[in-house]
C-alpha positions as a Markdown table, in Angstrom:
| # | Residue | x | y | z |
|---|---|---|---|---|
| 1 | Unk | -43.4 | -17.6 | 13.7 |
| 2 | Unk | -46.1 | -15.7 | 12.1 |
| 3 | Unk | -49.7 | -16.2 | 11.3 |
| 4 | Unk | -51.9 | -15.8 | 8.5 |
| 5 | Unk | -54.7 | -16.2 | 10.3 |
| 6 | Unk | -58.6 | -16.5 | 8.4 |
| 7 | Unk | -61.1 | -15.6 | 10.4 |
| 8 | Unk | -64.2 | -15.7 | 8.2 |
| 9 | Unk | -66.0 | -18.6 | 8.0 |
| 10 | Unk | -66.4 | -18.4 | 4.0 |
| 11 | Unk | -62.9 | -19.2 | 3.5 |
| 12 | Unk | -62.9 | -22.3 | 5.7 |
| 13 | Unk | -63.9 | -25.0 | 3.4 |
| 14 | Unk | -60.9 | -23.3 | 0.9 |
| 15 | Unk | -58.5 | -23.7 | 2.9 |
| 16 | Unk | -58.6 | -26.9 | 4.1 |
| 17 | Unk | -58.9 | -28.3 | 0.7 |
| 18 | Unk | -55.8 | -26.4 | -0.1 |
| 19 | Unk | -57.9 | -24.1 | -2.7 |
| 20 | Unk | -57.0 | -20.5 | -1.5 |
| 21 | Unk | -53.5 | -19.1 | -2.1 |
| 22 | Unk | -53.6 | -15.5 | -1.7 |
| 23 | Unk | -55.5 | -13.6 | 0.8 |
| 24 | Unk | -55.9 | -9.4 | 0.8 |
| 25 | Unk | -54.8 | -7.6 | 4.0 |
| 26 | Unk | -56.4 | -3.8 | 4.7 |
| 27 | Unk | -53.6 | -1.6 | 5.2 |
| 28 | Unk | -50.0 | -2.2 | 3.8 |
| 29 | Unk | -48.4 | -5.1 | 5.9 |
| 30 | Unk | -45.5 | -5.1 | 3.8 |
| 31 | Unk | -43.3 | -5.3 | 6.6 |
| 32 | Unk | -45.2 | -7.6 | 8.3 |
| 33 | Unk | -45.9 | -10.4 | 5.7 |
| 34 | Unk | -41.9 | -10.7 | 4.0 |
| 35 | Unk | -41.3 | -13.2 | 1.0 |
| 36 | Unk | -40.0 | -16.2 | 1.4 |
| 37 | Unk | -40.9 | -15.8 | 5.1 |
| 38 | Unk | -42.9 | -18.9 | 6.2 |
| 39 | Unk | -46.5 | -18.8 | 8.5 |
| 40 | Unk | -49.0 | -20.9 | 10.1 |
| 41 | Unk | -52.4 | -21.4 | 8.1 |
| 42 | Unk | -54.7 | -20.9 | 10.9 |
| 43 | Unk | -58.7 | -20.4 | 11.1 |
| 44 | Unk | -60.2 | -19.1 | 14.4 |
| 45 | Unk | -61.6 | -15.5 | 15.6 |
| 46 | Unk | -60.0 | -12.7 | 16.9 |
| 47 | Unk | -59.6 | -13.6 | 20.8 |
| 48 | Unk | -60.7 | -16.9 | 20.0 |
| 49 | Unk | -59.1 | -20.5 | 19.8 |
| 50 | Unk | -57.4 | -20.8 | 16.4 |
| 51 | Unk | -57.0 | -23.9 | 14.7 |
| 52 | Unk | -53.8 | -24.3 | 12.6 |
| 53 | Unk | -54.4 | -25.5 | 9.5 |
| 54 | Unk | -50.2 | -26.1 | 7.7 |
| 55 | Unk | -47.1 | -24.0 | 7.7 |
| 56 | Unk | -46.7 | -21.9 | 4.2 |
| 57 | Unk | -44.1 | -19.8 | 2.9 |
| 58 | Unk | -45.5 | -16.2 | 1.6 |
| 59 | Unk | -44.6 | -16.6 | -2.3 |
| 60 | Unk | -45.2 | -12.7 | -2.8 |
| 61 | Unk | -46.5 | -9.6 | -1.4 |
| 62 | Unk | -48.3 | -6.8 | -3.7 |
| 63 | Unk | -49.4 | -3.4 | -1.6 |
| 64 | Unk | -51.8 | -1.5 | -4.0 |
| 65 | Unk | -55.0 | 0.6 | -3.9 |
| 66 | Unk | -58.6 | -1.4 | -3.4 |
| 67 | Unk | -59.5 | -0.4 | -7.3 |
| 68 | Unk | -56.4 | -1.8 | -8.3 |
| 69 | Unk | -57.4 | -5.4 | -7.2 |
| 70 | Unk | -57.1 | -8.2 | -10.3 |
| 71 | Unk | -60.1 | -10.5 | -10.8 |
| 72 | Unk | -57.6 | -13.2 | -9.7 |
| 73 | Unk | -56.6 | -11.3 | -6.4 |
| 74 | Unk | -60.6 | -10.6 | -5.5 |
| 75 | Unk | -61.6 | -14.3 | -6.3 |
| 76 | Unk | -58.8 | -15.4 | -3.9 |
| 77 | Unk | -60.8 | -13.5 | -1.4 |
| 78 | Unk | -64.0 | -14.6 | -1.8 |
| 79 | Unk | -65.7 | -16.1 | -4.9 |
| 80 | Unk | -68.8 | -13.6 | -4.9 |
| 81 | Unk | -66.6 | -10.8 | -4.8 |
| 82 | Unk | -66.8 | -9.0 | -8.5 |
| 83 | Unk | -65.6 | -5.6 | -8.7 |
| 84 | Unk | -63.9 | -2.8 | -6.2 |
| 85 | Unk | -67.2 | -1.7 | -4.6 |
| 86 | Unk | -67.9 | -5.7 | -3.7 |
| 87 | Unk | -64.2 | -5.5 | -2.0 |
| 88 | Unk | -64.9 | -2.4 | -0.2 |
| 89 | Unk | -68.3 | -4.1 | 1.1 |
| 90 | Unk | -66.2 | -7.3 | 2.2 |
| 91 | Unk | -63.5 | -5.3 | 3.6 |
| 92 | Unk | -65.9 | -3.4 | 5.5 |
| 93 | Unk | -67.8 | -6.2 | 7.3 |
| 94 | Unk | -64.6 | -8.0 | 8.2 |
| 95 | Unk | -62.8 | -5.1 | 9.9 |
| 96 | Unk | -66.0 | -3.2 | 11.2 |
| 97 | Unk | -65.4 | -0.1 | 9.8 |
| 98 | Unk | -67.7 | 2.5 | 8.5 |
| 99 | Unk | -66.0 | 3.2 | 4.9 |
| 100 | Unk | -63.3 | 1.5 | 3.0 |
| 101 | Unk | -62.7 | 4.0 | -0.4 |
| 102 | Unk | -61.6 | 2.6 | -3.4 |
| 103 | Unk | -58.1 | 4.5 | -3.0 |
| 104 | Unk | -57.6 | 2.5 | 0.3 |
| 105 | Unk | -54.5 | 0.4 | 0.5 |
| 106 | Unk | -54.3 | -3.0 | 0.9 |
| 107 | Unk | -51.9 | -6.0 | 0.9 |
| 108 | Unk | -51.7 | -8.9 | -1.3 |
| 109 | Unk | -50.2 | -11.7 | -0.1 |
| 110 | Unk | -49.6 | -15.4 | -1.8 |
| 111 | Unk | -49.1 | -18.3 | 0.1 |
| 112 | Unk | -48.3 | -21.6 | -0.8 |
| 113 | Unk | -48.5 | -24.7 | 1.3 |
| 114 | Unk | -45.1 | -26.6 | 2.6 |
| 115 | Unk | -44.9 | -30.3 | 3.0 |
């Protein structure tokens, strides 16, 4: 089964009071994250212990440029997030890369929890 995994400790809280349904991916991971397909909610770092949070089903998946981000799809990320450049900066710290341009791609996906 796959994974959506969060490895930010902003997020945390949001997701285990069922608050975040869409996360943003760098890269397209279109092939990766399919609709309808259904994942494990985990937290944890990269190498690290994860702890799994509930299964979901991806609800849909949206591959578009950084700049092309709604205010819906940036808030889902992180609350403090307000335009493109804000992404980029987020996007940046979180995959420890130099630059992330506004044309970059990323992936939109929506999640919603199953009981």
């Amino acid at each position: 089964m796959k994974v959506l995994n969060f490895a930010s400790n902003n997020v945390n809280i949001d997701l285990v009071n069922r608050n975040k349904s869409c996360t943003v991916r760098l890269g397209d991971k279109s092939l990766k994250y399919i609709e309808g397909a259904i994942v494990w909610v985990t937290l944890g770092q990269k190498f690290a212990r994860k702890r799994m949070l509930y299964m979901a089903m991806i609800d849909k998946v949206l591959v578009k440029p950084v700049n092309k981000l709604t205010e819906k799809e940036r808030l889902g990320v992180n609350s403090d997030i307000k335009n493109w450049n804000d992404m980029c900066t987020f996007l940046k710290s979180m995959y420890q890369k130099e630059s992330i341009l506004e044309s970059d791609i990323v992936t939109v996906v929506y999640f919603s929890e199953l009981y």
